[in-house]
C-alpha positions as CSV (number, residue, x, y, z in Angstrom):
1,X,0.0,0.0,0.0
2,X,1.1,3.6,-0.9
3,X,1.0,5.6,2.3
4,X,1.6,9.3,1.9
5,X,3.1,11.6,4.3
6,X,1.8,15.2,4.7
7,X,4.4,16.7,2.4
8,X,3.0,14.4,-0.5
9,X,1.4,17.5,-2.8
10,X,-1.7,15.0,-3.4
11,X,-1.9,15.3,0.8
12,X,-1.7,18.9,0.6
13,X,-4.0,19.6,-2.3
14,X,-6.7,17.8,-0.3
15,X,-5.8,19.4,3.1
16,X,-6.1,22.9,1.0
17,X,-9.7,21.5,-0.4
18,X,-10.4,20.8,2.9
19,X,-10.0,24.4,4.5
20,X,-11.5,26.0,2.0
21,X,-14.8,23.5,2.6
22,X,-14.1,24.5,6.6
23,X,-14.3,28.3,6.0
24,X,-17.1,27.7,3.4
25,X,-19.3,25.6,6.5
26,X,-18.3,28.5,8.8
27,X,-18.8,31.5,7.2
28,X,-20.9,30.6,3.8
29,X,-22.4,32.1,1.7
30,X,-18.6,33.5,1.5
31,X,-16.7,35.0,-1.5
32,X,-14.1,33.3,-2.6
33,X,-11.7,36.7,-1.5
34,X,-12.4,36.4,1.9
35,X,-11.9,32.5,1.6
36,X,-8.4,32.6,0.5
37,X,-8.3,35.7,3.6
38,X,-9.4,32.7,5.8
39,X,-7.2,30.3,4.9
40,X,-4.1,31.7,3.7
41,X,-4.7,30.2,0.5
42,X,-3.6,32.4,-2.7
43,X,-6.9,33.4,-5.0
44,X,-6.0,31.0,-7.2
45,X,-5.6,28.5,-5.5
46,X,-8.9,29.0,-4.1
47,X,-10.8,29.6,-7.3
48,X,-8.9,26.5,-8.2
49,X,-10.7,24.5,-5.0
50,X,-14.1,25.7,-5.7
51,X,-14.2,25.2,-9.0
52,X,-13.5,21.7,-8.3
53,X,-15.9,21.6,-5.3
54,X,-18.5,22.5,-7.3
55,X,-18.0,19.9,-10.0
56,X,-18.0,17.8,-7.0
57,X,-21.2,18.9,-5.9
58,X,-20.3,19.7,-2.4
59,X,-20.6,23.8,-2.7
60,X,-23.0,26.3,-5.2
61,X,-22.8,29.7,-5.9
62,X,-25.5,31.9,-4.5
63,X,-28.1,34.5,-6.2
64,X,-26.2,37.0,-3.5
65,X,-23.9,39.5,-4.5
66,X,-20.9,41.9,-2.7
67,X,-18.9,44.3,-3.7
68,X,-15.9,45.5,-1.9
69,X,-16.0,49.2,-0.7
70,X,-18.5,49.8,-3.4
71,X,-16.3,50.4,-5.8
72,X,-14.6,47.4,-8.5
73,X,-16.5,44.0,-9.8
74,X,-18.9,42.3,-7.6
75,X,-18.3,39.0,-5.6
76,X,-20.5,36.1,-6.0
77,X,-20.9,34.2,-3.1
78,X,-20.2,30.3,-2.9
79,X,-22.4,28.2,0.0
80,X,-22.4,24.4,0.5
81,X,-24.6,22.6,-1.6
82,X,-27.2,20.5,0.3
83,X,-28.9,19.1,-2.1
84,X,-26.6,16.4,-3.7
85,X,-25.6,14.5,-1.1
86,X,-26.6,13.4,2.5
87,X,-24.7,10.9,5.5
88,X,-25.8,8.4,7.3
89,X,-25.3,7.4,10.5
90,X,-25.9,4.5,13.0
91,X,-25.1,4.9,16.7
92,X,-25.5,1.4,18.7
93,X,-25.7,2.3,22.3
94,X,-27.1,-0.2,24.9
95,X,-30.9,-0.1,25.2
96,X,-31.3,0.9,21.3
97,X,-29.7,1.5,17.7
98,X,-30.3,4.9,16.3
99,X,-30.2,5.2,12.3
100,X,-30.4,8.8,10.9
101,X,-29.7,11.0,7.6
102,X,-27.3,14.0,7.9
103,X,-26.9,16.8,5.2
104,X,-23.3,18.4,4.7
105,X,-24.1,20.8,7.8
106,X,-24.3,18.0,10.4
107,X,-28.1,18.7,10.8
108,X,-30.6,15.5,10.6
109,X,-33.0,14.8,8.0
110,X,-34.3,12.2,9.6
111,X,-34.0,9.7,13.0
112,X,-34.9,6.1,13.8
113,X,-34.3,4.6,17.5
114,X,-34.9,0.6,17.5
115,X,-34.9,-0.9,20.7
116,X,-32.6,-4.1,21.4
117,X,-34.8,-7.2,21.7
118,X,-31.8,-9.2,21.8
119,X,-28.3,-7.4,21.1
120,X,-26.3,-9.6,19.2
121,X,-24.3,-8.2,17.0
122,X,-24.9,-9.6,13.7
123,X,-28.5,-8.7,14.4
124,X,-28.3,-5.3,15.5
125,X,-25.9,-4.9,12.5
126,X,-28.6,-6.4,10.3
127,X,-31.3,-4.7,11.6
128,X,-29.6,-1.2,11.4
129,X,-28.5,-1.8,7.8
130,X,-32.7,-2.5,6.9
131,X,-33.3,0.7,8.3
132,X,-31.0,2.7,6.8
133,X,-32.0,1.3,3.1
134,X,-35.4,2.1,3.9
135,X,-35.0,5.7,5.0
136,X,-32.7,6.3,1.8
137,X,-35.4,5.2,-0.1
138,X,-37.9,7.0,1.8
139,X,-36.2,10.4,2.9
140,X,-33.4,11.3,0.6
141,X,-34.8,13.4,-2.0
142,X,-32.6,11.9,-5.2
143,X,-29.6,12.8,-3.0
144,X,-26.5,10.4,-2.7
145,X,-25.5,8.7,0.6
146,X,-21.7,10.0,1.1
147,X,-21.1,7.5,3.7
148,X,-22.4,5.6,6.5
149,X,-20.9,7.0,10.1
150,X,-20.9,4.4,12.9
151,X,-20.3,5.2,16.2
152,X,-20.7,3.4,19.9
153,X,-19.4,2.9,23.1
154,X,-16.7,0.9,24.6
155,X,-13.2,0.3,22.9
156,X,-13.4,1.1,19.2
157,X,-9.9,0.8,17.1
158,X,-10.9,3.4,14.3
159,X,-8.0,2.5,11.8
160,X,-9.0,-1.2,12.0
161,X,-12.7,-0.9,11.9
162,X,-13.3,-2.9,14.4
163,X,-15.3,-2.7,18.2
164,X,-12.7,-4.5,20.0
165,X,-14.8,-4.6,23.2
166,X,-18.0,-3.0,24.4
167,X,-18.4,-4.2,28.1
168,X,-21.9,-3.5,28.4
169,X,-23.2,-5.1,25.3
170,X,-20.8,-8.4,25.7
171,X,-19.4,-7.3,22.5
172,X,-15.5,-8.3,21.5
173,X,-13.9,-8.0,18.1
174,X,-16.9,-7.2,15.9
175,X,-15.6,-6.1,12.5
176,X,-18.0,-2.7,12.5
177,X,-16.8,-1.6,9.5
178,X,-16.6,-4.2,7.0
179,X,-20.1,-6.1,8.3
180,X,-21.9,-2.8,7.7
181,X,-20.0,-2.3,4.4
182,X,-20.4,-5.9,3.3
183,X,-24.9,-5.1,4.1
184,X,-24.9,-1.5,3.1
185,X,-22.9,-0.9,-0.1
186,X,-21.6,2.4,1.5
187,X,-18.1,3.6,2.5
188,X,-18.0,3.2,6.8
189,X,-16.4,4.5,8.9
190,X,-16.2,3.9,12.8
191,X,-15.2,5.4,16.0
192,X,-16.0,6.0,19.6
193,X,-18.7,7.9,20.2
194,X,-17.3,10.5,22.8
195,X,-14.1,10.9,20.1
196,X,-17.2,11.4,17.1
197,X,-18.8,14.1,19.3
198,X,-15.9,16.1,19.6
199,X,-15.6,15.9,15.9
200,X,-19.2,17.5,15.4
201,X,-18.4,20.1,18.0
202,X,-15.5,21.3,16.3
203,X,-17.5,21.4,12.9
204,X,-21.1,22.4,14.3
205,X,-20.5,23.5,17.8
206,X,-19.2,25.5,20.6
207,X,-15.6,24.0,20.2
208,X,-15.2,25.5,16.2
209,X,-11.8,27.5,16.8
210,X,-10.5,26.4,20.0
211,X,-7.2,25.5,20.7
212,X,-7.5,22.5,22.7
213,X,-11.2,20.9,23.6
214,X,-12.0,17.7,26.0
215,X,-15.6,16.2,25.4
216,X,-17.0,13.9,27.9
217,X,-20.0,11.7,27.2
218,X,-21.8,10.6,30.4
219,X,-24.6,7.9,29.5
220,X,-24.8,3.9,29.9
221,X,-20.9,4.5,28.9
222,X,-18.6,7.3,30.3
223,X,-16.2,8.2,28.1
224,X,-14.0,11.4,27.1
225,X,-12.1,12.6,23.9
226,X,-9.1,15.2,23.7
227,X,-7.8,17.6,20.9
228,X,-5.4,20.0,20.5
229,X,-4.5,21.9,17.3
230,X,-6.0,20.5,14.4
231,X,-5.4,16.7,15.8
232,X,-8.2,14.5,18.1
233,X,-5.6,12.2,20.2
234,X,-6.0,8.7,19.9
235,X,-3.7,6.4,21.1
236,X,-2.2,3.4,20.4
237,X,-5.6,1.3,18.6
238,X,-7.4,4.2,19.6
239,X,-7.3,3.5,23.3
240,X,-7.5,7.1,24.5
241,X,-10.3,8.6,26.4
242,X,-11.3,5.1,28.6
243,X,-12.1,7.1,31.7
244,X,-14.6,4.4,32.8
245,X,-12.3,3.2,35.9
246,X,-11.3,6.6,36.6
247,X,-10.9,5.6,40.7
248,X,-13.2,8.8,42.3
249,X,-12.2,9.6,45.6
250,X,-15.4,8.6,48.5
251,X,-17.5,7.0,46.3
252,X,-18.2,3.1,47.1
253,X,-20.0,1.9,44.2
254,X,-19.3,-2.1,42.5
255,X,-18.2,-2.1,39.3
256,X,-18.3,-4.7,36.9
257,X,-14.6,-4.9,36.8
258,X,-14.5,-5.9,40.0
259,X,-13.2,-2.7,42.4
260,X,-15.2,-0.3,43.6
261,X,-14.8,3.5,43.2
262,X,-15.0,3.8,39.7
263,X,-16.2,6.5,37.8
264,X,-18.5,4.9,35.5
265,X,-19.9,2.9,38.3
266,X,-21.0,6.0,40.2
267,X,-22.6,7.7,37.3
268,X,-23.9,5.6,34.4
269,X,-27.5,5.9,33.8
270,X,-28.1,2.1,34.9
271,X,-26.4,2.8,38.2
272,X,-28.7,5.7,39.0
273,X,-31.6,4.3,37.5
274,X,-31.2,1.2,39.7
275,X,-30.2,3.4,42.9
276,X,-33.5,5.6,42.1
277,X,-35.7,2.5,42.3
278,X,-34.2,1.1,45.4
279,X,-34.6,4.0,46.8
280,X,-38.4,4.1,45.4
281,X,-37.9,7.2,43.9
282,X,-39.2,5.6,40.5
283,X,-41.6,2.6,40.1
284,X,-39.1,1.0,37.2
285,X,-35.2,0.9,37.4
286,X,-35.4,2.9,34.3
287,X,-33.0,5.6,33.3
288,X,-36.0,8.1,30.8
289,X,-38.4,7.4,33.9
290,X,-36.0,9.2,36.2
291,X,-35.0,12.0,34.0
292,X,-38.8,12.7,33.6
293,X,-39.4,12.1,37.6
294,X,-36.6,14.9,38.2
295,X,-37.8,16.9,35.0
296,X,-41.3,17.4,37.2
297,X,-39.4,18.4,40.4
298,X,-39.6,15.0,42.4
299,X,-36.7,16.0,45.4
300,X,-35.4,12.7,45.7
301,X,-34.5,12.3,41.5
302,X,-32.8,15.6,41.5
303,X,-31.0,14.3,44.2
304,X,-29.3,11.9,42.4
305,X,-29.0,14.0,39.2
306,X,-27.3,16.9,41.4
307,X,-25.3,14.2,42.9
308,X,-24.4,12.6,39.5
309,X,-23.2,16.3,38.9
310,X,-20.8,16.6,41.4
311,X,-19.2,13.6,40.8
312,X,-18.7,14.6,37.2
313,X,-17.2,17.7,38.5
314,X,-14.6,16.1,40.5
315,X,-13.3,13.9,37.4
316,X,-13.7,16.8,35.2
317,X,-11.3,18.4,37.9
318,X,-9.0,16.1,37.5
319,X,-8.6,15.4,34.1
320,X,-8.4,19.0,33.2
321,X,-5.8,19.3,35.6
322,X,-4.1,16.7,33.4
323,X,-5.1,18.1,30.1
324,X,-5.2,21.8,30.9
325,X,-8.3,22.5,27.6
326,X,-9.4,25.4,27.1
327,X,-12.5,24.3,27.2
328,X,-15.1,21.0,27.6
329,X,-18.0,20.2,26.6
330,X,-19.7,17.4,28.3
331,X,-22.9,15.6,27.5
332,X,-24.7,14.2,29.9
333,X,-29.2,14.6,30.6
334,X,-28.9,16.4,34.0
335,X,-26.5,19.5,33.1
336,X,-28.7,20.2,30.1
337,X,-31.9,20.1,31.4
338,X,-32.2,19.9,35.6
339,X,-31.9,23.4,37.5
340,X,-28.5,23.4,39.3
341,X,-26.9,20.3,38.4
342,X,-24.2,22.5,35.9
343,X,-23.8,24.6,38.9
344,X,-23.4,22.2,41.0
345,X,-20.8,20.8,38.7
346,X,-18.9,23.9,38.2
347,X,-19.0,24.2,42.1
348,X,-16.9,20.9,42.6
349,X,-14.5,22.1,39.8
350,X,-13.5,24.8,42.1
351,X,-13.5,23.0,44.7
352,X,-11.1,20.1,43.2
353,X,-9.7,21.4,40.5
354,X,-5.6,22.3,41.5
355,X,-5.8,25.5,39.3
356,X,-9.5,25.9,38.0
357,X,-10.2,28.2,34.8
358,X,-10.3,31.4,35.6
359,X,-14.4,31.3,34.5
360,X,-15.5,27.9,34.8
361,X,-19.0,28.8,33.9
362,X,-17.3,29.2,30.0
363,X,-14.8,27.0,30.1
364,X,-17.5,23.5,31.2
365,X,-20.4,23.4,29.6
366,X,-23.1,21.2,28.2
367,X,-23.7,20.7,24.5
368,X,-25.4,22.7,22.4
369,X,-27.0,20.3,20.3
370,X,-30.6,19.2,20.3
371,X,-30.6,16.1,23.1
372,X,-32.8,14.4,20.4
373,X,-30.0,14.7,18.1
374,X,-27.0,13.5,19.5
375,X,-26.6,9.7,18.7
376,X,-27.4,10.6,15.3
377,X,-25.2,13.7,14.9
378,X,-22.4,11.5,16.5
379,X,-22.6,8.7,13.9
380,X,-22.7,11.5,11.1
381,X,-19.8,13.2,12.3
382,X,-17.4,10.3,11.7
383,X,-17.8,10.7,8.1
384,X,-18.5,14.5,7.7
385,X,-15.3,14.7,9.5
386,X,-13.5,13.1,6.9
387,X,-15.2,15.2,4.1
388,X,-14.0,18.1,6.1
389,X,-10.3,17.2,6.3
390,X,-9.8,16.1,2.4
391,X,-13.0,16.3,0.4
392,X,-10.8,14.6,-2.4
393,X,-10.0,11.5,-0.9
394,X,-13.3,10.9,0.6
395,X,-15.1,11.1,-2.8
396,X,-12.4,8.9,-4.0
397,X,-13.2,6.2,-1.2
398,X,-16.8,6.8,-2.0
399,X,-16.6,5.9,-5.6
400,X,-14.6,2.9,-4.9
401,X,-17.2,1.5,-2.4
402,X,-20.2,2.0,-4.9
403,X,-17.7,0.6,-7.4
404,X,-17.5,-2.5,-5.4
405,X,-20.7,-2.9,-4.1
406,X,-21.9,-2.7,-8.0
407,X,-19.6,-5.8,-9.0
408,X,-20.6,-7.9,-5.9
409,X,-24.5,-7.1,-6.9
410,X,-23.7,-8.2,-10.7
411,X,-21.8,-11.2,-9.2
């Protein structure tokens, strides 16, 4: 296999393509003068790029015109184009399977949760890939499925493709990204969900243009992602960001793993959900019953939500104290929708943190994406993330997919 290195000019032209399809997301409709402003890019090099990104159909000119100062020719405008492609996305988490369309802005056309009757993989894996055929057919307006995003929990190697082991669903060394290839016909690509989140914040959300961002996802799974620069760390097979058996100090919860302590342990939404119903806060041990119990003001759920808060707070403490980002975005039910649980959260960050942000209230907060959303935007974001970085070569991996999927079908 030919591997190229950065300084390869077909790397660069792509990287170039790339930031110019960036500044066109963030700023569009944009003319192509304040583009190569943006990037650094000469003029011509960026007429160059859009040209070709039009061809591509990923960007239009608009029916909007400028003109500099008032005075000289007038600039026309280029936007994405939304209407020639869309992504799709599965996220497997551990109750349910969420299968969704994307357009090129990250936003969702269109969502599907399927309950887990029986979570097996090949199953679920199944299952997902009817879905998704059906909603193409249904919901994507002539458009062509770029890719299919997939994103979960647990210990996902991203390079590999594969889920080498999802605790919680009894999963080990499911190749993710060939079984979904081999039952979709589309180019996949995987990765954890916490690490696919941070991806769609730094395309769609609060982290666009920060230095260094940490994402943790509190759900079933606790998880966290880091980035600095342009770069999302991950680790030897992907292995960063397992913060599950994070050991938090005076807490005396079992884990699965056999300590007690741990972080995920303390938090997870099956550990409160089961702590709410021995407690009889809630009739079922389950996780949307609390949320709505605390939602309507029951004392004893907000309890354990404002609770669950100040534990997070404490390991946020901590690992920023590691990782020092300038900012984290975390997303978990209670900060985004219970009164006080975020400042509860930022309280124990002062508390614990050895030298807390100067404003904690801006540097932690909670998503800004629709909770409805999420799962699906996460799944998306694995492969808009890749259009984003080198439009070129993902077109190029899309062709070949649909190349192959065409010979196996004639086959």
């Amino acid at each position: 296999m030919n591997h190229r290195t950065p300084r390869d000019p077909i790397h660069r032209r792509g990287a170039s393509a790339g930031s110019v399809l960036r500044a066109i997301l963030e700023h569009g409709p944009v003319p192509r003068s304040t583009i190569a402003r943006l990037t650094g890019l000469s003029p011509a090099s960026v007429t160059g790029h859009t040209a070709e990104l039009a061809e591509q159909s990923f960007i239009r000119e608009t029916s909007e015109f400028t003109r500099a100062k008032a005075v000289g020719r007038p600039h026309v405008p280029v936007d994405l184009d939304l209407s020639g492609y869309v992504v799709a996305s599965v996220h497997i988490a551990v109750p349910h399977t969420t299968i969704a369309l994307l357009d090129l802005r990250g936003r969702v056309l269109v969502r599907h949760q399927e309950p887990h009757v029986q979570p097996e993989p090949l199953a679920v894996i199944a299952q997902a890939s009817e879905i998704l055929a059906r909603l193409l057919a249904e919901h994507s307006a002539g458009r062509t499925p770029l890719g299919l995003g997939v994103a979960t929990g647990g210990w996902i190697d991203r390079e590999a493709g594969i889920l080498v082991e999802h605790p919680l669903l009894g999963w080990q060394d499911i190749a993710l990204r060939d079984l979904f290839a081999e039952r979709t016909g589309l180019l996949v690509e995987v990765d954890g969900h916490s690490r696919a989140l941070l991806l769609a914040e730094r395309l769609f959300g609060s982290a666009r243009g920060r230095s260094s961002v940490m994402h943790l996802f509190i759900g079933n799974v606790v998880d966290a992602a880091f980035a600095a620069g342009e770069s999302v760390h991950y680790g030897p097979r992907s292995q960063a960001g397992a913060i599950a058996h994070l050991p938090l100090p005076g807490n005396t919860e079992p884990c699965f793993c056999g300590r007690t302590g741990c972080l995920q342990a303390a938090v997870s939404e099956q550990s409160l959900a089961r702590r709410a119903f021995d407690e009889g806060i809630v009739a079922e041990p389950e996780f949307p019953l609390l949320l709505e119990t605390a939602r309507y003001g029951e004392p004893g759920a907000l309890r354990l939500f404002t609770e669950r808060a100040r534990h997070i707070g404490r390991a946020t403490a901590m690992l920023t104290d590691v990782f020092g980002p300038e900012l984290v975005v975390i997303v978990e039910p209670g900060v985004m929708f219970l009164p006080g649980t975020l400042s509860a959260l930022h309280e124990e960050m002062r508390a614990h943190a050895w030298s807390p942000p100067a404003d904690v209230t801006r540097a932690v907060v909670p998503t800004g994406f629709e909770p409805d959303s999420i799962l699906a935007i996460a799944g998306g974001s694995v492969i808009l993330d890749a259009l984003y970085r080198d439009p070129h070569k993902l077109l190029a991996e899309h062709e070949r997919a649909y190349s192959a999927a065409q010979r196996c079908i004639h086959i």
